[in-house]
C-alpha positions in Angstrom: -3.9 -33.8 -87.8 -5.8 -31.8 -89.9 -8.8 -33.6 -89.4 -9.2 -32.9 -86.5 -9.3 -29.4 -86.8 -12.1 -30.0 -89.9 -13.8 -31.7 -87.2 -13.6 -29.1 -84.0 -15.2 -26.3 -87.0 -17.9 -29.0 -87.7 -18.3 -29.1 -84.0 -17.6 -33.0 -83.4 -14.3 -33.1 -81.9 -13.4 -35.1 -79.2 -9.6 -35.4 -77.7 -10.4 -38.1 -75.5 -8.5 -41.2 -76.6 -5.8 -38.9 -78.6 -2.1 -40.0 -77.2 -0.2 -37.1 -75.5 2.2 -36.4 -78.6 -1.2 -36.4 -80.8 -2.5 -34.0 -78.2 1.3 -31.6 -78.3 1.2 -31.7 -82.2 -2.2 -30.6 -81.9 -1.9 -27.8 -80.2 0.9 -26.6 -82.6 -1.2 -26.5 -85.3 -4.2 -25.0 -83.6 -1.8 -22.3 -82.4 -0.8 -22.0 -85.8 -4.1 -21.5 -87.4 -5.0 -18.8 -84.4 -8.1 -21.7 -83.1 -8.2 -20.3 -79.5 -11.4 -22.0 -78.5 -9.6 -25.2 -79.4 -6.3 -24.1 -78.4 -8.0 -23.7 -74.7 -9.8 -27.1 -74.9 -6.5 -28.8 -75.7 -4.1 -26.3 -73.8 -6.3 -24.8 -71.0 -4.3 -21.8 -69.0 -3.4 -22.1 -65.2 -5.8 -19.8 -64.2 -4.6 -17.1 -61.8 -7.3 -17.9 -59.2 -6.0 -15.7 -55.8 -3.9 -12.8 -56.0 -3.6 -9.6 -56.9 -3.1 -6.9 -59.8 -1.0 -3.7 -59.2 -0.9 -0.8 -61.4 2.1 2.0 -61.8 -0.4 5.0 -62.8 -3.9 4.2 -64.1 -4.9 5.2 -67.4 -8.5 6.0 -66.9 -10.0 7.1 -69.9 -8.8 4.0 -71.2 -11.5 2.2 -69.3 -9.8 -0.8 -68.4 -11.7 -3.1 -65.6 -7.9 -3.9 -64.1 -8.6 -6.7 -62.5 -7.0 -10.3 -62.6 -10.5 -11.6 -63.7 -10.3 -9.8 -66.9 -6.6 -10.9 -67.7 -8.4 -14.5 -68.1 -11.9 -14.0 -69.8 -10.8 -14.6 -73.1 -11.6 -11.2 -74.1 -9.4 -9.0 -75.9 -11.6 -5.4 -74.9 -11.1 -6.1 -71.0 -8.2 -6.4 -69.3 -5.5 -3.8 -67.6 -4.0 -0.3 -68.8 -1.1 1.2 -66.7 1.6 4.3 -67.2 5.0 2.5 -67.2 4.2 -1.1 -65.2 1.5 -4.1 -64.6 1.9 -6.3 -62.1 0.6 -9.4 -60.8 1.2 -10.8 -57.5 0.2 -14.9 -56.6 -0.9 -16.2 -53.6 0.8 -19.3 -54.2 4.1 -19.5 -55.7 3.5 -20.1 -59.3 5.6 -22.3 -62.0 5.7 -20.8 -65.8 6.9 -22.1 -68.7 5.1 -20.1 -71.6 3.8 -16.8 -71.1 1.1 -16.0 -74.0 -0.1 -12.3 -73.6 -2.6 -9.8 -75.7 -3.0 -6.4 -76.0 -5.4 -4.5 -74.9 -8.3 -3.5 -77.4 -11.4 -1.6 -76.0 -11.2 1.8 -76.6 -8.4 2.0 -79.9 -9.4 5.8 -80.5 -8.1 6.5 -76.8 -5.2 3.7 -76.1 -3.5 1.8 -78.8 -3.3 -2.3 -78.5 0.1 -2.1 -79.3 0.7 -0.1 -75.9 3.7 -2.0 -74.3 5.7 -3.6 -77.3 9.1 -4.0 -76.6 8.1 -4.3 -72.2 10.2 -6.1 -70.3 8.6 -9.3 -68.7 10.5 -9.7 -65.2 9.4 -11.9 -62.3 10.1 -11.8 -58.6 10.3 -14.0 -55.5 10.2 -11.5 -52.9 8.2 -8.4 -54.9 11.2 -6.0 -54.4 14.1 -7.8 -57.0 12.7 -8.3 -60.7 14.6 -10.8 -62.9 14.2 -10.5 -66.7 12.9 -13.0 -68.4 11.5 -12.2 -71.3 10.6 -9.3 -73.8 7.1 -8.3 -75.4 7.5 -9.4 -79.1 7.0 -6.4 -81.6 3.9 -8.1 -83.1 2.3 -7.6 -79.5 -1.3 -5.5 -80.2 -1.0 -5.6 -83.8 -4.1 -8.2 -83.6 -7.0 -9.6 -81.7 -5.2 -12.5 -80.8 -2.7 -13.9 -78.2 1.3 -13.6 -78.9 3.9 -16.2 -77.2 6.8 -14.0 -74.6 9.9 -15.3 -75.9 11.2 -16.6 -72.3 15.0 -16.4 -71.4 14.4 -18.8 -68.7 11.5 -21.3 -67.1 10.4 -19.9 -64.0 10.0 -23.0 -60.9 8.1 -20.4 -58.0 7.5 -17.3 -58.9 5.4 -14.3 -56.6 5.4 -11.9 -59.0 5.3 -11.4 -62.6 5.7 -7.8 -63.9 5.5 -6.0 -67.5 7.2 -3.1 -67.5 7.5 -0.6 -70.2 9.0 2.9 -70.5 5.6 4.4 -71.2 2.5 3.1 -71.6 1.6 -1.0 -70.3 -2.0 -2.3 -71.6 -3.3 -6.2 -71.6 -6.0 -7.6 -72.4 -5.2 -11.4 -71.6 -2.4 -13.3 -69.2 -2.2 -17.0 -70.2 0.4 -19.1 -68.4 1.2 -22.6 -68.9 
């Protein structure tokens, strides 16, 4: 599948007519390599369109915009800083799958990107019982680009979706699939 990536950095790919297995193979690859632009084309997130962010303690001096628009811009210097938790609260119950996260990079001589390795990923159906289901991988921060939450379980509704950590909480991007 390699050409196809040769021909996404020529700027002449096109995944219309690619089969569906094509299409998953592709993606691992791209992931792989750290494409995002063509990760996104191939993959593209379920946006969080209507909810809501919460914060356990702002970190201000951070300068975070904490808003759910910035957990899906695709940029790794927006995004949300928090003391202990961030938490995100759908409209619509939401199914996830794959949780892809990135830490939060805009201001490294005040808050490190590696702020929350080692949180606990838990999700809710009420917003008052959290459910682990996942744990922020220790190469969470270390770089500009988006690291995979190994889940402990598929989520088919969920209201919330909370990171929590035992000091300091910063993302820069949300992706769910």
């Amino acid at each position: 599948h390699f050409r196809h990536i040769l021909n996404y950095l020529r700027g002449c790919f096109v995944k219309d007519g690619l089969s569906q297995d094509v299409l998953r193979e592709l993606a691992i690859e791209v992931d792989f390599y750290q494409l995002k632009g063509m990760y996104l084309m191939l993959c593209p997130p379920t946006p969080i369109l209507s909810g809501t962010i919460s914060l356990n303690g702002i970190f201000a001096s951070a300068q975070a915009e904490n808003t759910i628009s910035s957990l899906s811009d695709g940029n790794f210097d927006t995004g949300a800083c928090a003391t202990f938790h961030i938490t995100v609260t759908f409209d619509h119950p939401t199914a996830i799958k794959r949780i892809k996260i990135a830490g939060f990079h805009k201001n490294p001589s005040v808050w490190s990107p590696t702020n929350g390795k080692g949180a606990r990923v838990q999700y809710s159906d009420d917003g008052f019982s959290f459910i682990e289901c996942g744990i922020i991988p220790n190469n969470f921060g270390d770089e500009k680009c988006l690291v995979e939450v190994p889940m402990s379980t598929s989520i088919s509704a969920v209201k919330c979706l909370r990171f929590q950590h035992s000091s300091f909480m910063g993302l820069s991007q949300l992706l769910l699939e």
